[in-house]
C-alpha positions in Angstrom: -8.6 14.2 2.2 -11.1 12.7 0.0 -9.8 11.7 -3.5 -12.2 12.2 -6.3 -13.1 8.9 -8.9 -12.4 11.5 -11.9 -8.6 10.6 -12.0 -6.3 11.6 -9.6 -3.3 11.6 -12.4 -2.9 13.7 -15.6 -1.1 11.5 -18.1 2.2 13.7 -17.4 1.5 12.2 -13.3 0.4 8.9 -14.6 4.3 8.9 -16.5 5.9 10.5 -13.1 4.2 7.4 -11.1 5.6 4.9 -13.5 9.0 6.8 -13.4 9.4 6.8 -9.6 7.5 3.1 -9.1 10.2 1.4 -11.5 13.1 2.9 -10.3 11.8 2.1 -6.5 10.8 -1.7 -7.6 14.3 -2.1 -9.2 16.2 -0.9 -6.7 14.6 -3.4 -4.3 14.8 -5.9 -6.3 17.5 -5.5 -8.9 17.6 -8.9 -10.9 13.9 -9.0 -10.9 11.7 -8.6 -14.5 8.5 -6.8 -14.6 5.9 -8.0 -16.5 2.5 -5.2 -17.5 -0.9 -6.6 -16.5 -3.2 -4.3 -17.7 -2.9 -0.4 -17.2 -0.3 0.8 -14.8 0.1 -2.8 -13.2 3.3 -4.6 -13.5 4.1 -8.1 -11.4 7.5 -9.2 -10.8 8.0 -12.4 -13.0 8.8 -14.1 -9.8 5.3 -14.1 -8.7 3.5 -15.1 -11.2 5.3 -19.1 -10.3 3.6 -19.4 -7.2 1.3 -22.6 -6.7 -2.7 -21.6 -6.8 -2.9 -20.3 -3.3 -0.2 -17.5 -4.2 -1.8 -16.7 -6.9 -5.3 -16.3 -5.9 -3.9 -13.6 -3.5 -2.0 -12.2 -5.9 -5.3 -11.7 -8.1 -7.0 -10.4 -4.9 -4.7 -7.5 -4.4 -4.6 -7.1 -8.1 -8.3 -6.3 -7.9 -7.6 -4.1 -4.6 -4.8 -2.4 -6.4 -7.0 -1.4 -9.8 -9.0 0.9 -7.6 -5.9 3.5 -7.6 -5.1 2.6 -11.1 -8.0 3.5 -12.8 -7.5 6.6 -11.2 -4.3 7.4 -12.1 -1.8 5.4 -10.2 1.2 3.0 -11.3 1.2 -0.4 -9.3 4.6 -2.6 -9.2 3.8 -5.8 -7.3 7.0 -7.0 -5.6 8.1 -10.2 -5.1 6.8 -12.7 -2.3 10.1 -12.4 -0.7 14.1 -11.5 -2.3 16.5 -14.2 -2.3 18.2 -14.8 1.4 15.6 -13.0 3.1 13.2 -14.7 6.2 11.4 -17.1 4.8 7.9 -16.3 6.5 8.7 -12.8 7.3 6.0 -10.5 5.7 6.5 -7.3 3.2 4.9 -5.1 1.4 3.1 -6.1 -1.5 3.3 -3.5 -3.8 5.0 -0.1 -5.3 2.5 2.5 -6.3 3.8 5.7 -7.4 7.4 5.3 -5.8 6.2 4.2 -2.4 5.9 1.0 -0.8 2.2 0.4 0.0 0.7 -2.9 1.8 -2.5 -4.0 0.3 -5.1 -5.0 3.6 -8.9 -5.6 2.8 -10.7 -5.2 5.9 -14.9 -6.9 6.6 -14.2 -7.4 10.5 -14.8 -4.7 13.4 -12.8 -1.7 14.2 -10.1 -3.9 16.4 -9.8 -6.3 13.0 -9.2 -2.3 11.4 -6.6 -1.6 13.8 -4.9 -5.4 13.4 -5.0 -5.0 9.5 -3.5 -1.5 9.2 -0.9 -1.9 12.0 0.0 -5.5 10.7 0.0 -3.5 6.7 2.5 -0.9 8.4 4.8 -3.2 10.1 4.8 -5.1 6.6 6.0 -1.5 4.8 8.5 -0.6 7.4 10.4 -4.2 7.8 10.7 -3.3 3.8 12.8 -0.4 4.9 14.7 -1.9 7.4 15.6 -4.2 5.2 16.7 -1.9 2.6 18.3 0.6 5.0 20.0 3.0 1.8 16.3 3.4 1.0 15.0 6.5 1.6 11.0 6.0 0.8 7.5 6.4 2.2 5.5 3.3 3.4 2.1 3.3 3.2 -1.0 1.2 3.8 -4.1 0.8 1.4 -7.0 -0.5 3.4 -10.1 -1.9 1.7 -13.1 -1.4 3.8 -16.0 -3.7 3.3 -17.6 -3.0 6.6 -19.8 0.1 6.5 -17.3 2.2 8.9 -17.9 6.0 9.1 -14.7 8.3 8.3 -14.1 9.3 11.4 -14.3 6.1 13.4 -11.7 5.2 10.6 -9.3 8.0 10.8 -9.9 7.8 15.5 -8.9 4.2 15.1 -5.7 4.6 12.8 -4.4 7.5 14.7 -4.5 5.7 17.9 -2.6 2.7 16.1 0.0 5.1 15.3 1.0 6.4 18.6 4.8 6.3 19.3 5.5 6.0 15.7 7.6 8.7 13.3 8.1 7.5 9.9 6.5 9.0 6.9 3.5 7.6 5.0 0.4 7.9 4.6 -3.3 5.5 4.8 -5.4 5.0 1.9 -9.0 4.1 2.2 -11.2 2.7 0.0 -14.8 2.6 1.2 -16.7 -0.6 -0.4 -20.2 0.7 1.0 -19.8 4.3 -0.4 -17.4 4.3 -3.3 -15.2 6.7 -1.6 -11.3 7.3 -1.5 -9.7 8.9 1.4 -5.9 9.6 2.1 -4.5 10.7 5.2 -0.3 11.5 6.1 0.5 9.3 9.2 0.9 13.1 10.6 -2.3 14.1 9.7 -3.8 11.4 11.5 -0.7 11.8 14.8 -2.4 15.1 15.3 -5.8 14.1 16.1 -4.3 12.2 19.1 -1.5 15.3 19.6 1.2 12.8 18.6 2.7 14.2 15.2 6.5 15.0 14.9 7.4 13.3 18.1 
């Protein structure tokens, strides 16, 4: 479904998105202080110590993550990692309007597409498992910077999420175009006949 660059949120949704981000973000990481960047961004304080690499990423995904914001949305950038957890084990990046979301940017071909979203949904989902008294959506929000059409977009993702149940959805951001897409992980399960199994 395309998502229109007017606003997706009135300010009673913009308010909602905060509500439901903060209590998600807080909940995952209890101890943690959020710090506003800017219109509906807030970066756990944790992050912002990171050494320059860290935080040239961070800035990246900022940038990634202002494309749903000006539009509405409420962005809570999570930690690198909670205390005791993996250390190089990948999660999620973010929190936008109370579900977890992994921030990919994508300029390869349509294997480097399939890499990037199913590496951005393995990311949300070991956020879960981690959290198993969690009961949230994981998404992925893909930057395209390739000049893919929508459909070879939406083929590609529902073949990478064959065998897969878990609620969510893909959010596409089309550099060439300027356009916004979202599709539920069932939406796109049915174009391959896999939804609900």
């Amino acid at each position: 479904m395309p998502l229109n660059s007017s606003g997706l949120s009135s300010e009673n949704s913009f308010l909602q998105n905060n509500e439901k981000s903060r209590i998600l973000a807080s909940t995952l990481f209890p101890g943690e202080a959020w710090i506003a960047h800017g219109e509906g961004i807030f970066i756990a304080k944790s992050r912002l110590s990171g050494g320059h690499k860290e935080q040239a990423k961070l800035y990246r995904e900022i940038a990634d993550a202002r494309i749903l914001t000006s539009r509405g949305s409420v962005a809570y950038f999570l930690p690198e990692r909670s205390e005791g957890e993996e250390i190089g084990k990948k999660y999620a990046d973010t929190v936008i309007d109370g579900a977890i979301v992994e921030l990919k940017t994508v300029s390869g071909n349509r294997t480097t597409l399939g890499k990037s979203f199913k590496k951005g949904y393995k990311q949300g989902q070991s956020v879960l498992e981690a959290h198993p008294g969690i009961k949230a959506e994981h998404d992925v929000f893909l930057r395209l910077f390739t000049p893919f059409t929508v459909e070879s977009v939406r083929a590609k993702l529902a073949g990478e999420l064959k065998n897969t149940t878990d609620k969510g959805r893909c959010i596409c951001h089309f550099e060439a175009t300027g356009e916004l897409f979202s599709w539920d992980y069932d939406e796109l399960r049915a174009i391959t006949g896999t939804a609900g199994q």
